[in-house]
N, C-alpha and C positions, 0 to 999 in steps of 0.2 A: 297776307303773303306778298313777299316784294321779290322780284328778277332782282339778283344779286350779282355782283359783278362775275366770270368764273372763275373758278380757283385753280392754283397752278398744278396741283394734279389731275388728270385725268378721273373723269367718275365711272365709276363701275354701276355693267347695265345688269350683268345678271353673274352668275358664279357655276363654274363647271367642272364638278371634281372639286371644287374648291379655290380653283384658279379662275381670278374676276377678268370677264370679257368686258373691257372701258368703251366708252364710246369714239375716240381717239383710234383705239383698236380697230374699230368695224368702219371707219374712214379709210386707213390702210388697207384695208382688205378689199375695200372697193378698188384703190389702187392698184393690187394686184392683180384681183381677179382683171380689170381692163386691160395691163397689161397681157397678162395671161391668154384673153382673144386677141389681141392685136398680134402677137404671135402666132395664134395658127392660123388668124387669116394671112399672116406672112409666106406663109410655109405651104399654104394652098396657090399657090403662083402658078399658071399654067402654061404660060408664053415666057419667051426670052427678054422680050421687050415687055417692060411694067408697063401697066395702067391703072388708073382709078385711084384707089386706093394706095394699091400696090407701090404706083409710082409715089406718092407721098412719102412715103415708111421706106424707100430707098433713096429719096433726095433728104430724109431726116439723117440717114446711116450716112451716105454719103459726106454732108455738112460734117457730123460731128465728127467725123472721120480726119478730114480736112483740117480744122479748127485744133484735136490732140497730136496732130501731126506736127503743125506751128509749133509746137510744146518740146515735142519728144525728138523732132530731125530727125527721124529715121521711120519709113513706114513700118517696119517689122513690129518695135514697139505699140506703135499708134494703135495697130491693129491686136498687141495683145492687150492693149488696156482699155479699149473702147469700150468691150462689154460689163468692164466694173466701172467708168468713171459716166459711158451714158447711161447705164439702169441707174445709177447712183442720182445723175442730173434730171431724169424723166420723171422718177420715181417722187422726186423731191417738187418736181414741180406742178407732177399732175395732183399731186397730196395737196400742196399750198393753194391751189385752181378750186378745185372743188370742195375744200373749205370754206370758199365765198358762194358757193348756192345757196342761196336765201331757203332758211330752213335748217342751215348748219350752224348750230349754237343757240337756234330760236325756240326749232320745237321739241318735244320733249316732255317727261311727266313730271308733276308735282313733286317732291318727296323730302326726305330726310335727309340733308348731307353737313356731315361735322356741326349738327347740334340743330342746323338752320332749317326751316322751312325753305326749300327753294328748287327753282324749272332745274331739272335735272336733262340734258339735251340729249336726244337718241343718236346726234353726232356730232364731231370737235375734229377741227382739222390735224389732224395724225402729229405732223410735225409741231405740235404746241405740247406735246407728251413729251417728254424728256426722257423717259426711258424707250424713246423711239428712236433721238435723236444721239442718244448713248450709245444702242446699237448700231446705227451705220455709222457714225464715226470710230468704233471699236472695229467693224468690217474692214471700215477705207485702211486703217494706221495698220492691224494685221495684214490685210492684203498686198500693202506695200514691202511689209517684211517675209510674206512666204515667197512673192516674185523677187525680192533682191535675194531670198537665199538658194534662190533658185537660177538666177540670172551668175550671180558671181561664187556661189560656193561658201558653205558654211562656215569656213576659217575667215574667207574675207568679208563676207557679210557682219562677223560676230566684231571683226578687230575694228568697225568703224565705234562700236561703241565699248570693250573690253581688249583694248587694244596693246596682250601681251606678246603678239609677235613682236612688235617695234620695240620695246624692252631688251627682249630676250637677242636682237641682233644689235643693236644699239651695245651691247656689254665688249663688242669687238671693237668700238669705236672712238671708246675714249671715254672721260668724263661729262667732257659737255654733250656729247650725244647722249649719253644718258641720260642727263636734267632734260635734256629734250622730248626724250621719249615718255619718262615719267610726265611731265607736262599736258604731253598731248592723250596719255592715260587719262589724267585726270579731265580732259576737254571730253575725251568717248563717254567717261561717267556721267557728264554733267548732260551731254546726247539722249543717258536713257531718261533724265528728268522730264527732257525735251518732246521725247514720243507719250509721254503721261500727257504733257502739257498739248500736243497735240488732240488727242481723245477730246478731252475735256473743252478747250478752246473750238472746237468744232462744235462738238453738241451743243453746249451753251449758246453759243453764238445764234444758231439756228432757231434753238427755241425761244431764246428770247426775244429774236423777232419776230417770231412767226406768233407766240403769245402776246406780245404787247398788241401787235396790229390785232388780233381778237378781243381785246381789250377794247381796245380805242375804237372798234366798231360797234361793242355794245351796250359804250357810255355814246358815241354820237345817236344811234339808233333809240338809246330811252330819253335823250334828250328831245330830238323830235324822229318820227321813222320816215318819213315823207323827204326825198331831194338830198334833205344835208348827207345823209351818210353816202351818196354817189359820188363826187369828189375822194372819199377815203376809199370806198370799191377798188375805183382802179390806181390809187398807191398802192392796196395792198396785192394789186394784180404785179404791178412792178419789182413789188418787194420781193413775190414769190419767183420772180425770174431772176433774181437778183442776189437770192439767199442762196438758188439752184445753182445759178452760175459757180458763184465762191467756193460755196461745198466742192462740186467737180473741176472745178482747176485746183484747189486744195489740193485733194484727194491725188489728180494726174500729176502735179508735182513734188509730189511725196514718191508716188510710184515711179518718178523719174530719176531723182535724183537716189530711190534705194538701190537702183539698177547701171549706177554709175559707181566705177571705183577708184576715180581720181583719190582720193586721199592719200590710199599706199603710195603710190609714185611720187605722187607729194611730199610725202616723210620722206622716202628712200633719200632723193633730190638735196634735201634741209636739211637733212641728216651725216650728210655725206659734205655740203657744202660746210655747216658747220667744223665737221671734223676735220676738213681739209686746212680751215685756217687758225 
């Protein structure tokens, strides 16, 4: 029997109903559930003024607070996206965190997997699962689009990317206004390429670093397990602050820019200046 490199899917530890619980899976869940107390020790607060604890988990709100603000220029905002973009950022990097406890990827039973004798691990850092990191980047790109159609109205939200109003008023303004409009139709279409391309550049991105660094720790660990793989520890402690970061400014500039509707005035503008000369 030989420790085999892991392979890029998640293994399944047992089946429920029929549906496999991965080891990837019950990593996440750990995530959760942590989160899940950290919140009601939040909500157990009994004075005006934090302490302890307490006070920690309000200079973290605070910070991130701060930080999507720089982003968004307007508290209002800040404050309505802080709960998707820091569960998004916490989530991503307490997953990435405890990943590296020694015993994540190590231990585990013997078994059968895709033909091979090999340590099947009772856990794998969440974000090296791809269909984990599918769904929160499917999360973040949707959630950008229910707050823009929510923020600007589902005429203007739709015309940034099927954009037949500027068509249909463009027909009073001439010819070149209308190659205009037709033009920037075609620019909306090529937008919803763009949000696919979102999805996908997200997750990928994530898992592929967050699996390579799983990789590269359990070729240096079989090469010898002693010193060398500490040097790689803490890159991969950076990496995980670092994958988290990107993900959530991602994520809050998406949600920024769906909640802006410069474009129309933009057209109106070019439109109008066109036709004038």
């Amino acid at each position: 029997m030989e420790l085999l490199l892991p392979p890029a899917a998640a293994e399944s530890l047992i089946e429920i109903g029929g549906f496999p619980i991965t080891n990837a899976m019950v990593n996440g869940w750990i995530a959760v559930v942590f989160f899940v107390v950290v919140a009601f020790v939040a909500t157990r607060r009994k004075g005006l003024v934090p302490t302890g604890v307490h006070n920690l988990i309000e200079g973290v709100i605070e910070f991130m607070l701060l930080e999507v603000q720089k982003v968004t220029g307007d508290i209002k905002r800040a404050k309505q996206f802080l709960p998707i973009v820091g569960t998004i950022f916490l989530f991503i990097l307490f997953s990435n965190w405890i990943g590296l406890i020694p015993g994540t990827g190590s231990i585990g039973v013997w078994g059968i997997h895709e033909g091979h004798t090999a340590l099947i691990p009772l856990l794998r850092p969440a974000a090296s699962d791809l269909n984990l990191t599918l769904a929160i980047a499917l999360f973040a790109v949707i959630s950008s689009h229910i707050i823009g159609l929510k923020a600007l109205g589902p005429v203007s939200h739709v015309s940034k990317f099927v954009n037949f109003r500027g068509i249909f008023r463009s027909l009073k303004k001439g010819p070149i206004a209308i190659i205009v409009a037709v033009i920037e139709f075609g620019v909306g279409l090529i937008e919803i390429i763009s949000e696919i391309a979102k999805v996908l550049s997200l997750s990928l991105r994530l898992f592929g670093n967050i699996f390579a660094g799983e990789v590269l720790l359990t070729v240096m660990l079989g090469l010898f397990a002693y010193f060398l793989p500490i040097p790689f520890m803490f890159l991969e402690i950076l990496v995980g602050v670092i994958q988290a970061t990107v993900f959530a400014m991602l994520t809050l500039a998406y949600l920024t820019v769906a909640t802006e509707d410069h474009g129309h005035e933009e057209e109106e503008h070019g439109t109008e200046a066109v036709a004038h000369a």
